[in-house]
N, CA, C and O of each residue as an XYZ file, in Angstrom:
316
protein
N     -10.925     27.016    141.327
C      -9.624     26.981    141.964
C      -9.350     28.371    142.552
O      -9.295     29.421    141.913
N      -9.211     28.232    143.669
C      -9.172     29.310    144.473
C      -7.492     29.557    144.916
O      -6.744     28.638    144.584
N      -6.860     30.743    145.646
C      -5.729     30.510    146.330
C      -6.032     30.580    147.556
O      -6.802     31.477    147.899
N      -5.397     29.457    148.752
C      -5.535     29.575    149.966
C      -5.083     30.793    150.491
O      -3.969     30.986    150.004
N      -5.417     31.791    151.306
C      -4.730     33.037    151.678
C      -4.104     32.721    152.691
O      -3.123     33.411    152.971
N      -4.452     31.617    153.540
C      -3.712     31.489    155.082
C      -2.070     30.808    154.530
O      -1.047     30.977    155.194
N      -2.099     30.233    153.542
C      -0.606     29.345    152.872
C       0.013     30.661    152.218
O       1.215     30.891    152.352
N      -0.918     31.620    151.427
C       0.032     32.495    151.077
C       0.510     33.393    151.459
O       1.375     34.032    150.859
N      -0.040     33.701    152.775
C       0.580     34.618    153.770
C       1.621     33.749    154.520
O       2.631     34.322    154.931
N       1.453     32.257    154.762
C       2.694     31.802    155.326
C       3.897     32.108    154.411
O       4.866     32.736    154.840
N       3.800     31.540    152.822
C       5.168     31.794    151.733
C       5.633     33.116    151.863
O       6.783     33.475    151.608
N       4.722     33.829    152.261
C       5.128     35.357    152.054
C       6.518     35.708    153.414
O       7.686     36.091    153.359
N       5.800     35.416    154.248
C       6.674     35.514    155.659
C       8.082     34.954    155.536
O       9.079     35.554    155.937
N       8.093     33.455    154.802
C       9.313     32.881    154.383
C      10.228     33.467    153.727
O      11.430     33.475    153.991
N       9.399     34.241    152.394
C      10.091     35.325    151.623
C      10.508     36.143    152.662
O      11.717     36.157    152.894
N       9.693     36.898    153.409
C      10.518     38.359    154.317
C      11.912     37.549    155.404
O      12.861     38.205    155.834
N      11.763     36.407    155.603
C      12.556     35.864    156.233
C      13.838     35.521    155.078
O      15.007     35.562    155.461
N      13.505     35.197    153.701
C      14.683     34.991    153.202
C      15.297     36.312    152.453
O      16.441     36.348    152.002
N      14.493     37.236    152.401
C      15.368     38.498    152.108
C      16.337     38.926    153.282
O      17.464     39.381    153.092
N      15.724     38.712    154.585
C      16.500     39.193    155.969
C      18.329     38.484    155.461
O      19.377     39.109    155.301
N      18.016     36.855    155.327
C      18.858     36.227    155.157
C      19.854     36.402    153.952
O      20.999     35.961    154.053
N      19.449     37.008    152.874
C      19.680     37.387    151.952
C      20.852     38.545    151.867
O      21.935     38.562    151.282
N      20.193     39.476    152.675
C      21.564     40.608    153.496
C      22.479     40.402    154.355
O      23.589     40.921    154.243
N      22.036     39.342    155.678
C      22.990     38.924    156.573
C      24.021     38.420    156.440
O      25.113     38.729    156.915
N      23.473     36.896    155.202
C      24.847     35.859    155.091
C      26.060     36.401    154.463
O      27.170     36.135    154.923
N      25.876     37.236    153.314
C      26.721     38.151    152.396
C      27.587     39.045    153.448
O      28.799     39.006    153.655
N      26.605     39.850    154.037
C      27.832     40.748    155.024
C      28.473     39.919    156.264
O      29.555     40.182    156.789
N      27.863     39.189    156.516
C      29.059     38.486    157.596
C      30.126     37.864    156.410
O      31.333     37.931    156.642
N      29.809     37.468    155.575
C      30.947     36.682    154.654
C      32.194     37.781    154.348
O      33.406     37.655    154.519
N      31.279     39.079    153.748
C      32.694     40.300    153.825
C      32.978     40.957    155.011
O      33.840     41.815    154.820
N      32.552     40.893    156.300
C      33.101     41.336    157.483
C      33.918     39.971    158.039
O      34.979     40.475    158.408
N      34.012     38.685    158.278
C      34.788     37.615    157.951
C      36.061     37.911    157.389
O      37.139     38.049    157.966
N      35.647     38.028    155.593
C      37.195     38.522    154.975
C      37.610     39.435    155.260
O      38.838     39.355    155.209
N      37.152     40.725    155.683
C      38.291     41.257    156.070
C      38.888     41.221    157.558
O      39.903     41.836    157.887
N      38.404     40.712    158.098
C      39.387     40.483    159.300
C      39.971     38.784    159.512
O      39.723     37.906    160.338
N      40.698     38.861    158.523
C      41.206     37.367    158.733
C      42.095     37.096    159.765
O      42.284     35.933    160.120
N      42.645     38.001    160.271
C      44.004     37.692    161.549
C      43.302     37.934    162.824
O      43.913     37.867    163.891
N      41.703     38.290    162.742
C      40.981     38.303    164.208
C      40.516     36.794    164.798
O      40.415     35.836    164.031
N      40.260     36.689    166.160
C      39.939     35.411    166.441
C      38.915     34.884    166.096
O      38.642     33.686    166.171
N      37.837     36.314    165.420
C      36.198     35.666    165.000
C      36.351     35.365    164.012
O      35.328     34.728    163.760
N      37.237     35.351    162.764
C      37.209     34.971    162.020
C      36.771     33.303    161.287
O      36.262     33.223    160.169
N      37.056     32.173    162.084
C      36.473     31.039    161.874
C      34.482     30.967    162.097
O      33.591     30.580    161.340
N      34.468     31.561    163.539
C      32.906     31.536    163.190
C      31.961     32.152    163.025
O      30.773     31.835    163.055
N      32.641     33.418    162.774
C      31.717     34.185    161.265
C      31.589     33.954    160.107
O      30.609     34.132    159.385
N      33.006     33.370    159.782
C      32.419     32.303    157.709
C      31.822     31.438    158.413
O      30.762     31.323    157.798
N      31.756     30.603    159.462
C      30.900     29.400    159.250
C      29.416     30.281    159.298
O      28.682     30.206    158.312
N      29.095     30.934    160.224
C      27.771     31.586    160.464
C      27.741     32.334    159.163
O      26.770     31.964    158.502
N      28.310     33.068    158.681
C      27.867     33.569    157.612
C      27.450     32.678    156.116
O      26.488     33.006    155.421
N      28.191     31.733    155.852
C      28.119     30.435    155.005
C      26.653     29.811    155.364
O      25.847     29.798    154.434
N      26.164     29.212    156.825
C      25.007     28.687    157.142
C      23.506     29.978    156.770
O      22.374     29.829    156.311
N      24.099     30.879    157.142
C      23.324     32.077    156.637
C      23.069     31.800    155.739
O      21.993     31.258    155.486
N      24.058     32.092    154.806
C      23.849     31.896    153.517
C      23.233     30.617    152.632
O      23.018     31.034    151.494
N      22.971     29.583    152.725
C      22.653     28.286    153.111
C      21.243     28.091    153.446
O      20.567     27.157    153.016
N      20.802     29.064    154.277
C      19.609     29.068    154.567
C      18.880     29.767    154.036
O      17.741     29.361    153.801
N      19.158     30.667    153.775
C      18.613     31.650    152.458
C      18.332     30.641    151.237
O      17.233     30.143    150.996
N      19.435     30.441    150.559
C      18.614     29.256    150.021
C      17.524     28.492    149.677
O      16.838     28.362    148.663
N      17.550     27.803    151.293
C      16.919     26.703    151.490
C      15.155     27.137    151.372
O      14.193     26.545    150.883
N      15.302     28.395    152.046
C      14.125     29.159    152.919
C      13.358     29.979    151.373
O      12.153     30.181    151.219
N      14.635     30.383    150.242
C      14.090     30.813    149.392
C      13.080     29.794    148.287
O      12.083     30.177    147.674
N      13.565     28.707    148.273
C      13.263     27.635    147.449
C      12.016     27.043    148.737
O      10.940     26.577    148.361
N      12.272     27.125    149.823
C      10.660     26.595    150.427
C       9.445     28.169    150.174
O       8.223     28.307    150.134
N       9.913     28.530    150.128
C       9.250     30.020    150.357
C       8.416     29.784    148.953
O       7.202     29.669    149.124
N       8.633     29.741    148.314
C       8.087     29.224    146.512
C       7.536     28.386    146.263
O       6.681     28.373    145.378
N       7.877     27.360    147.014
C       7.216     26.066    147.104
C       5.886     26.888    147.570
O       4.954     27.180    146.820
N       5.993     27.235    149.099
C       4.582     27.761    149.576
C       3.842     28.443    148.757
O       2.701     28.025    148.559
N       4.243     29.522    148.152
C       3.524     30.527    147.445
C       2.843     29.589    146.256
O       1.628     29.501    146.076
N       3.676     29.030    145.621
C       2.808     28.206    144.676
C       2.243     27.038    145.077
O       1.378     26.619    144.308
N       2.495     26.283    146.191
C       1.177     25.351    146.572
C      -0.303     26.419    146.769
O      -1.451     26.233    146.364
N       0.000     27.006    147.171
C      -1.162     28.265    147.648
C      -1.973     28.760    146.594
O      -3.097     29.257    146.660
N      -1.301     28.569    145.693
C      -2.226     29.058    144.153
C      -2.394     27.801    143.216
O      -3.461     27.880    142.607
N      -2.056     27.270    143.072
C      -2.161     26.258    142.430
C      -2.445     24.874    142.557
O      -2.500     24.098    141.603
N      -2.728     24.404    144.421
C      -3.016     23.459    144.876
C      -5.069     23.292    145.095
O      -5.907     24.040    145.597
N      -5.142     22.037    144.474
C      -6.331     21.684    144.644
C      -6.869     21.359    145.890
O      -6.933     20.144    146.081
N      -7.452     22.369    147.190
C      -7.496     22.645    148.786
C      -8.793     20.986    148.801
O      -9.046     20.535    149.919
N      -9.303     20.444    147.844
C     -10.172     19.355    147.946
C      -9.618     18.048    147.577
O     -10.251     16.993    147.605
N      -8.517     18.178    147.265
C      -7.592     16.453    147.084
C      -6.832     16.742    148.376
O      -6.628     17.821    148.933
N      -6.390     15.250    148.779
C      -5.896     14.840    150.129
C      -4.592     14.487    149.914
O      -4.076     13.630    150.631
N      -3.862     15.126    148.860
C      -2.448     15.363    148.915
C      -1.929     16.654    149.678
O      -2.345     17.812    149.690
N      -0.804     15.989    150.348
C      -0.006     17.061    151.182
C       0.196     17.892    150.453
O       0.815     18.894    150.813
């Protein structure tokens, strides 16, 4: 049992993509609150919320990858 390197360099990328996300969604959420009487205020929580959201999503696929990559049998014909 080997680890695929081409899958674990993809999880990895996901990770650098969900740390990005990781900083973004948070500070738009406190640049949002504090300007609540500005007009951006509605779609910066939403953008910052989906940010945040995606981080998430991206963190929990990101893991998925890394551990299909080590732990997947590359000779069975499961996805």
């Amino acid at each position: 049992m080997k680890t695929n390197r081409s899958e674990l360099s993809k999880g990895l990328k996901i990770m650098a993509l969900t740390l990005v996300f990781m900083f973004a969604g948070p500070t738009l959420l406190y640049i949002a609150f504090s300007n609540q009487e500005k007009p951006l205020y509605i779609p910066l929580l939403i953008l910052g919320l989906l940010i945040c959201a995606a981080a998430i999503y991206f963190g929990f696929k990101g893991i998925q990858t890394i551990m299909n990559s080590m732990f997947r049998n590359s000779n069975s014909n499961s996805p």
